[in-house]
N, C-alpha and C positions, 0 to 999 in steps of 0.2 A: 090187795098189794098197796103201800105207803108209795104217797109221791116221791118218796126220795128213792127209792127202789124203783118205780120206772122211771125215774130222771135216768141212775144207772143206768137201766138196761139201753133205753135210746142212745147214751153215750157211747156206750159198748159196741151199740149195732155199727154206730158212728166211726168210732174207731176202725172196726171191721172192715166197712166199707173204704177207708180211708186207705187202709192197709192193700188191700184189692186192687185199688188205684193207682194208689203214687210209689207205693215202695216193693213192685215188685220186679223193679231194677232192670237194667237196660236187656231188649231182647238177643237171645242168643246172634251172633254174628253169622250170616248165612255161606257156604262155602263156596268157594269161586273156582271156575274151572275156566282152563285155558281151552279153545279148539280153534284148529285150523276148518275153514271155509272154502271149498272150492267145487268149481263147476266152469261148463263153458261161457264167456261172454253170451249175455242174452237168456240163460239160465233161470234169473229173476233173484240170485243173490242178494243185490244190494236192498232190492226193493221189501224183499221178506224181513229181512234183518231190521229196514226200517221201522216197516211198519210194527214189528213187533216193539221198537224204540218210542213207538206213538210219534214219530215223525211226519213231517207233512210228505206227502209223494212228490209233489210238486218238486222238490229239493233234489229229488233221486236220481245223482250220476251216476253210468257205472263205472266201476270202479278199473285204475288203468295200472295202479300196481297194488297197493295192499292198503286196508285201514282196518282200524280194531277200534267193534264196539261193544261195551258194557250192556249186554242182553239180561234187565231184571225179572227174575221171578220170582216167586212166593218161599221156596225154599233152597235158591242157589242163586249166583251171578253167572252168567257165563259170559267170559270176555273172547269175543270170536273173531280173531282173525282171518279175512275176507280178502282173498287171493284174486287179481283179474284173471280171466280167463282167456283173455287175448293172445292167438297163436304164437304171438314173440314170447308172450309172456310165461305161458304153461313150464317151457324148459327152466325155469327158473323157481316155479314150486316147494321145489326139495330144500329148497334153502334156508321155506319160513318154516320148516315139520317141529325144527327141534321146541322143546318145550310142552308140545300140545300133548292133552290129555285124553282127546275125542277128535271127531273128524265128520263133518257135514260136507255132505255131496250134493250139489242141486241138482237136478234137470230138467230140462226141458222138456218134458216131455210129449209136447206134440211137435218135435223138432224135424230137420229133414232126414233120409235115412245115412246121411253121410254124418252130421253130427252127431245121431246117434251110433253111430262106430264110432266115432273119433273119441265122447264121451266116454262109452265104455271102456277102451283103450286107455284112458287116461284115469280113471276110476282104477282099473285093475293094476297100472303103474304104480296107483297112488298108496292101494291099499298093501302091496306089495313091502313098499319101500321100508326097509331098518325100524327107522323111527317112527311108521305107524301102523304097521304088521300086526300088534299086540293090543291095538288103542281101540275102546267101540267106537263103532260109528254108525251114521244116521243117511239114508238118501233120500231126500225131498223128490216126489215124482210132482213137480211145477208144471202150473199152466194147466190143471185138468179142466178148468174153466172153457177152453177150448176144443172146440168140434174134434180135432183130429188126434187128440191126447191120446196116448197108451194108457190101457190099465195099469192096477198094479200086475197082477199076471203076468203081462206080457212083456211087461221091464223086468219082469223077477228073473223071466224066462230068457230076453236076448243078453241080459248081462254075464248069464251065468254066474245066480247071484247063491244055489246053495254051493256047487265044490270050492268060489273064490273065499265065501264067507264060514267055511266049514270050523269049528272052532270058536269060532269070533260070538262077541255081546254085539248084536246089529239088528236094526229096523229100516223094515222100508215102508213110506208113508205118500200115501196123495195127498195134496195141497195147491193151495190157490192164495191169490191177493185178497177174494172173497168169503172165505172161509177162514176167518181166525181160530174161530174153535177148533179148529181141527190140526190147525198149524203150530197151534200153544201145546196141543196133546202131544203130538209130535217132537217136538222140545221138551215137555216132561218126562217122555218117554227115556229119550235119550239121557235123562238126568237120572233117572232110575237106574240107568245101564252103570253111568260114572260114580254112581253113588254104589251099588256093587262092587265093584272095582275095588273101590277105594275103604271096603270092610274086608276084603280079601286079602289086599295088602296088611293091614290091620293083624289079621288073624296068622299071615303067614309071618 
């Protein structure tokens, strides 16, 4: 082969490579979903949320009436509006629903057995209501880090979590401040559910 002919071919690869590079134009934009966040004060809300923001903990108030934060991931945003959970506050809930697309539950779940009534009760409220009857949603079983945490089982079981959620695109997940991997799964999960959803509509 003539040096001018592999001068070509080097240039060519060159090009190629160049092309691979720089001009294969900006990546697609990732879709954003709206949800509402709620659970009881103490739940561990704000602090999950954080951390998945790569926030420092140190910084972690809870939350006393509502903030919204931009949760990045690899194939979606989710902007999650994070409800307080303080008793004055619950009555007040229904007010932030509209808009949301999905719906995060926390709990606590080594909590006492009053909280876990009160939870439940406000969970079945919640999923109840108009505006999120129809929406998936996700329940964090928080805190298994701790000696006295419920299973998932046993959360599945005192919620009465198959005739509440009969119908419904729903997950229920353990997690910890400790365990990220499992708390990102959990969020994918959920994103899987919204992203179904959202070819459904599509299709109908």
């Amino acid at each position: 082969m003539s040096d001018l002919r592999i001068t070509e071919a080097f240039l060519y690869m060159d090009y190629l490579c160049f092309r691979a590079l720089c001009c294969k134009g900006p990546p697609p934009a990732r879709p954003e979903y709206d949800l509402v966040c709620i659970g009881l004060t103490g739940s561990g809300k704000t602090s999950l949320l954080s951390k998945l923001c790569s926030e420092s903990p140190e910084n972690v108030v809870s939350t006393t009436g509502f903030s919204i934060k931009a949760v990045p991931f690899q194939n979606a945003i989710l902007n999650v509006k994070e409800l307080g959970g303080a008793d004055n506050i619950r009555k007040y809930w229904s007010r932030y629903y509209q808009g949301s697309q999905g719906v995060i539950f926390v709990l606590d779940s080594a909590s006492s057995e009053d909280d876990l009534e009160t939870a439940r009760n406000e969970l079945h409220s919640a999923l109840q209501h108009p505006q999120l009857c129809t929406l998936p949603f996700s329940i964090l079983a928080n805190h298994q880090d701790k000696p006295a945490a419920r299973s998932v089982q046993e959360v599945k079981k005192y919620f009465e979590l198959e005739p509440l959620a009969r119908g419904k695109r729903w997950i229920l997940q353990p997690c910890s401040l400790d365990d990220m991997d499992t708390l990102k799964d959990s969020f994918s999960q959920l994103i899987n559910l919204l992203e179904e959803k959202d070819h459904e509509a599509v299709r109908m």
